[in-house]
N, CA, C and O of each residue as an XYZ file, in Angstrom:
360
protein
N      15.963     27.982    -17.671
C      16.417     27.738    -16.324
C      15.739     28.685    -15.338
O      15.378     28.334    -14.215
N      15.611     29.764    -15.780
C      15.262     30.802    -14.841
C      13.509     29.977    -14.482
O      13.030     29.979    -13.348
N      12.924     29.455    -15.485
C      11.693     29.404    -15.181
C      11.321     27.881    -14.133
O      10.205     27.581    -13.709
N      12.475     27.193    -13.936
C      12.944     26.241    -13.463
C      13.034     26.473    -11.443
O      12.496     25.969    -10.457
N      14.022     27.501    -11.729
C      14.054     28.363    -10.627
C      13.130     28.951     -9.710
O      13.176     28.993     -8.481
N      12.169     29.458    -10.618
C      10.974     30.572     -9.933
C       9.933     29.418     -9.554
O       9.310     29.685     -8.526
N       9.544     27.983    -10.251
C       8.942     27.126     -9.946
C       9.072     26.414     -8.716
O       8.242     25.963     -7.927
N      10.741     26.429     -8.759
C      11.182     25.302     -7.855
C      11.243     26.331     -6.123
O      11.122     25.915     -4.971
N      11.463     27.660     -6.621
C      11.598     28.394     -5.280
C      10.477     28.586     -4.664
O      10.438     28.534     -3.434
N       9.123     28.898     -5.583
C       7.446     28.944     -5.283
C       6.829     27.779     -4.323
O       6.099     27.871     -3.336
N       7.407     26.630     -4.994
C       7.234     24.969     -4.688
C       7.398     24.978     -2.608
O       6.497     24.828     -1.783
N       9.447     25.299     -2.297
C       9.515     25.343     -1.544
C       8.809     26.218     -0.585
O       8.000     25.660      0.157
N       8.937     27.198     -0.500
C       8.527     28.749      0.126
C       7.071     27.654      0.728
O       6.988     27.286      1.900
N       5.990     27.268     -0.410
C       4.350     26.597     -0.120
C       4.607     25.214      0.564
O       3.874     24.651      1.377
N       5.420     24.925      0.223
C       5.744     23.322      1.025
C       6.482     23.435      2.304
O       6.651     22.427      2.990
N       7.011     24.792      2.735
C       7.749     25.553      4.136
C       6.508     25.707      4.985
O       6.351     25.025      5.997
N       5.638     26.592      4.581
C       5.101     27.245      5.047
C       3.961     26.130      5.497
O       3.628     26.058      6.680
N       3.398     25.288      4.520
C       2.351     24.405      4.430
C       2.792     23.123      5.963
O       1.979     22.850      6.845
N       4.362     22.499      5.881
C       4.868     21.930      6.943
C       4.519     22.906      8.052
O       3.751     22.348      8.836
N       4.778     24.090      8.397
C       4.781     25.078      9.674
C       3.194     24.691     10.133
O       2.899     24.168     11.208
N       2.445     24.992      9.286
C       1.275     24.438      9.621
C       0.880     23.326     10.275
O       0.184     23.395     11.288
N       1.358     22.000      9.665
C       1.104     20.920      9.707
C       2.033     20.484     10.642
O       1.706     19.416     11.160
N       3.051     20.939     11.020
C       3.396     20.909     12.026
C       2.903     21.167     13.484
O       2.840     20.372     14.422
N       2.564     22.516     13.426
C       1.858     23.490     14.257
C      -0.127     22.848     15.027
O      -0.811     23.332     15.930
N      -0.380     21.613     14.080
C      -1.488     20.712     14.385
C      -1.314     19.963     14.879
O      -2.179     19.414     15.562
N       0.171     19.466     14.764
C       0.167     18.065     15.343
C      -0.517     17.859     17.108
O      -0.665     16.778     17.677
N      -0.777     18.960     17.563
C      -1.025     18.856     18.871
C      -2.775     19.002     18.525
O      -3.250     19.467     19.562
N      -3.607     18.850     17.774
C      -4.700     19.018     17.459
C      -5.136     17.678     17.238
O      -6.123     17.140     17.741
N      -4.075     17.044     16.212
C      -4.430     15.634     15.919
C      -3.821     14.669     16.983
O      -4.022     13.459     16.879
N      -3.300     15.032     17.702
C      -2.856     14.400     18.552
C      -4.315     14.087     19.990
O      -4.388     13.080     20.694
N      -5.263     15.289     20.026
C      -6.024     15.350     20.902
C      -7.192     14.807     20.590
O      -8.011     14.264     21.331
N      -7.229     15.062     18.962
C      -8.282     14.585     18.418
C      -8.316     12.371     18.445
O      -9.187     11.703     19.003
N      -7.087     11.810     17.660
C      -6.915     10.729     18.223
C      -7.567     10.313     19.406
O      -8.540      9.562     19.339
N      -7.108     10.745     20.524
C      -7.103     10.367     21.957
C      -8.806     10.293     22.787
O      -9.281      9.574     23.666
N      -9.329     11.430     21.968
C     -10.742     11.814     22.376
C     -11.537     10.935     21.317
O     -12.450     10.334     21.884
N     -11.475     10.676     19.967
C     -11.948      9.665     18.938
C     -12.311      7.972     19.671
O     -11.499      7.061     19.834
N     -13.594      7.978     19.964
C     -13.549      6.142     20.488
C     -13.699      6.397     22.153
O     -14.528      5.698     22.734
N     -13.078      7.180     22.778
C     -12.796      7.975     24.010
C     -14.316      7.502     24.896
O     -15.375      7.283     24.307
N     -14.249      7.466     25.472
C     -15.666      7.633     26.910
C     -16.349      8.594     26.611
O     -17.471      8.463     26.120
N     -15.668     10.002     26.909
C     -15.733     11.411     26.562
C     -16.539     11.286     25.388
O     -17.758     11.458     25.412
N     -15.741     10.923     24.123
C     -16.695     10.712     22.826
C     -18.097     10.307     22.941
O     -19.179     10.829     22.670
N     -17.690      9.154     23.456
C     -19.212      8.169     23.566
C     -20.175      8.859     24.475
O     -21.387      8.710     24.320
N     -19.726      9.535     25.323
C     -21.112     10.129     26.532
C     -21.007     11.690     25.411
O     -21.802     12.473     25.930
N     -20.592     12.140     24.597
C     -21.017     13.494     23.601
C     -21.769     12.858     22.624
O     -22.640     13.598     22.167
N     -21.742     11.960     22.238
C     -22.390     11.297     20.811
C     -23.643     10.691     21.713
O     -24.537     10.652     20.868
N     -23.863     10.501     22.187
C     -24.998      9.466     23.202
C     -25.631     10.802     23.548
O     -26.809     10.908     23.208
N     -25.107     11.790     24.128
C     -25.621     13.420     24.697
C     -26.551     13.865     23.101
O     -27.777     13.929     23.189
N     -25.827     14.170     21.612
C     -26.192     14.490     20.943
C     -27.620     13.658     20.438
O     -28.676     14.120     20.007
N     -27.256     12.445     20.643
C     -28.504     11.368     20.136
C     -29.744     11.970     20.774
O     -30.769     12.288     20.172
N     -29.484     12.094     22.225
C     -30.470     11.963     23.161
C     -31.210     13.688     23.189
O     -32.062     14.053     23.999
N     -30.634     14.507     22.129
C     -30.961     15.849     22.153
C     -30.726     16.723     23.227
O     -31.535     17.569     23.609
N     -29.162     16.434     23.913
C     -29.442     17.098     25.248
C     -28.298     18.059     25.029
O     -27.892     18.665     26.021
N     -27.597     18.326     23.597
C     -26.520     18.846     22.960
C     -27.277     20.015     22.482
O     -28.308     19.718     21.879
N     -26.960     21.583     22.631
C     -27.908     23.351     21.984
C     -27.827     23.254     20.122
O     -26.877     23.117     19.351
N     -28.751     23.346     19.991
C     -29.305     22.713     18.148
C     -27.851     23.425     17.401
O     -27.287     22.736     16.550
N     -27.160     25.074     17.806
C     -26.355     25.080     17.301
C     -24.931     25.332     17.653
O     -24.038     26.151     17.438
N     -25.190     24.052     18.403
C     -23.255     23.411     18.284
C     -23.009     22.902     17.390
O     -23.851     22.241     16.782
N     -21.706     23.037     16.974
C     -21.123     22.304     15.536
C     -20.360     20.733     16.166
O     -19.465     20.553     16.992
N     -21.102     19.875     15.427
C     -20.755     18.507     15.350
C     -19.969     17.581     14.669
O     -20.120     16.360     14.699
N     -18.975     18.319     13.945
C     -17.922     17.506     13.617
C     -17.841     16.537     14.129
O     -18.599     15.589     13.927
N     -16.812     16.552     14.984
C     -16.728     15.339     16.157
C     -16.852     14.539     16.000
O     -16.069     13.665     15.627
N     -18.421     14.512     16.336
C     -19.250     13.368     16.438
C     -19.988     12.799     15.075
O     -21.003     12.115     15.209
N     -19.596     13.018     14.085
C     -20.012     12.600     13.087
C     -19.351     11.145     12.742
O     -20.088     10.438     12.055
N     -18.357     10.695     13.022
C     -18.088      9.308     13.397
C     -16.621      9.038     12.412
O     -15.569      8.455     12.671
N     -17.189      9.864     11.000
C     -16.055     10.157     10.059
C     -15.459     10.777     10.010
O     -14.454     10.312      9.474
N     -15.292     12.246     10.385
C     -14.668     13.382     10.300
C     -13.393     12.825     11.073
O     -12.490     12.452     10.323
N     -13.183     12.716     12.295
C     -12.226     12.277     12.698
C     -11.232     11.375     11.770
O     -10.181     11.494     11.141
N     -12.316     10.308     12.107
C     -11.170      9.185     11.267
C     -10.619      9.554     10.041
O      -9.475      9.173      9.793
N     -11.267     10.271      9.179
C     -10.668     10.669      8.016
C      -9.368     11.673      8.131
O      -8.323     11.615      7.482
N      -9.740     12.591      9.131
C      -8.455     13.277      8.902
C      -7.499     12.927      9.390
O      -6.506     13.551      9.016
N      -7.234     11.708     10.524
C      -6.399     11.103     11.130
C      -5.521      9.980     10.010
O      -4.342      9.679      9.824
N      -6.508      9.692      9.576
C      -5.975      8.975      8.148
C      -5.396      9.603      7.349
O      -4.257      9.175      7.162
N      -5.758     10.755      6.563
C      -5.115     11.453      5.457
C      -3.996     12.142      6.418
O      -3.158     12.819      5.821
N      -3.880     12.052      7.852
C      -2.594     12.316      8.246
C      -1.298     11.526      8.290
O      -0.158     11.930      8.060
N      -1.913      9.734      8.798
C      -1.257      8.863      8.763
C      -0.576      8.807      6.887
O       0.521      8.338      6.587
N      -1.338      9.266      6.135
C      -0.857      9.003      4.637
C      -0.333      9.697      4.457
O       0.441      9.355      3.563
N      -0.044     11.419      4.972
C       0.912     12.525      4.294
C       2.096     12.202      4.961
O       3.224     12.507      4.575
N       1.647     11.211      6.568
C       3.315     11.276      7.358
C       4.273     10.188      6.048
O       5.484     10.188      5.829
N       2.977      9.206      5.255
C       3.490      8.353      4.744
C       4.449      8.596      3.439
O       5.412      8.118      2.839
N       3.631      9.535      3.424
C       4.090     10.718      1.822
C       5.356     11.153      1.802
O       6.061     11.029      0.800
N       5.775     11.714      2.932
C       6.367     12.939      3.199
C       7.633     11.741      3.383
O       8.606     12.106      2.724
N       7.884     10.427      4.090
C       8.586      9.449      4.603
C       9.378      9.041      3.032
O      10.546      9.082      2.646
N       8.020      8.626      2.376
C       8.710      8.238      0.974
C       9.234      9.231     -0.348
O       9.924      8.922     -1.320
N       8.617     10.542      0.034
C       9.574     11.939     -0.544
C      10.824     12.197     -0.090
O      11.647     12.842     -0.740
N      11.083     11.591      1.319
C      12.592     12.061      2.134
C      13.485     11.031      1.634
O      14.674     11.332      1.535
N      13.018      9.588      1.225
C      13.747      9.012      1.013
C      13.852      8.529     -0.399
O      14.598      7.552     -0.464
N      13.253      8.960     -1.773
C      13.620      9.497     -2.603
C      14.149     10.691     -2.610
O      14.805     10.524     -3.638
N      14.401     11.779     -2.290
C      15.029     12.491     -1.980
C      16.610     12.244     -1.703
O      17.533     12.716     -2.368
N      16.695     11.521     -0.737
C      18.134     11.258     -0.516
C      18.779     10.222     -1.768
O      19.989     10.253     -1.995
N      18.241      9.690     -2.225
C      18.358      8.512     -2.830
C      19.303      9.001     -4.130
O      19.658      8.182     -4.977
């Protein structure tokens, strides 16, 4: 039992702390969304094409995937986390 315990208390404490986080982004992914597809986007990605972007800026961004992917693996943890709460209660 005890080893039951120290697992299950480790578990929470990383899954506390890990939410605070993921919480604490939501205003990141929230901006990121909004700017993804955006005008803004399109005249930075059109800027980068056209070489008028300093060789070392970092281009996430505009890589076309980066976004979408993490917006996705967000839409799937909200999905995660939806069907853990409600096994959970269950």
């Amino acid at each position: 039992m005890e080893h039951h315990l120290d697992r299950a208390s480790l578990a929470v404490m990383q899954l506390s702390a890990a939410l605070d986080q993921y919480v604490a982004a939501q205003e990141s992914l929230h901006a990121l969304d909004s700017y993804y597809g955006s005008d803004e986007w399109k005249k930075d990605f059109a800027d980068d094409e056209s070489g008028l972007l300093p060789n070392d800026l970092q281009r996430g961004v505009l890589s076309e995937d980066a976004i979408w992917n993490v917006l996705e693996d967000s839409k799937e943890v909200n999905d995660r986390m939806r069907d853990i709460t409600s096994f959970c209660k269950g």
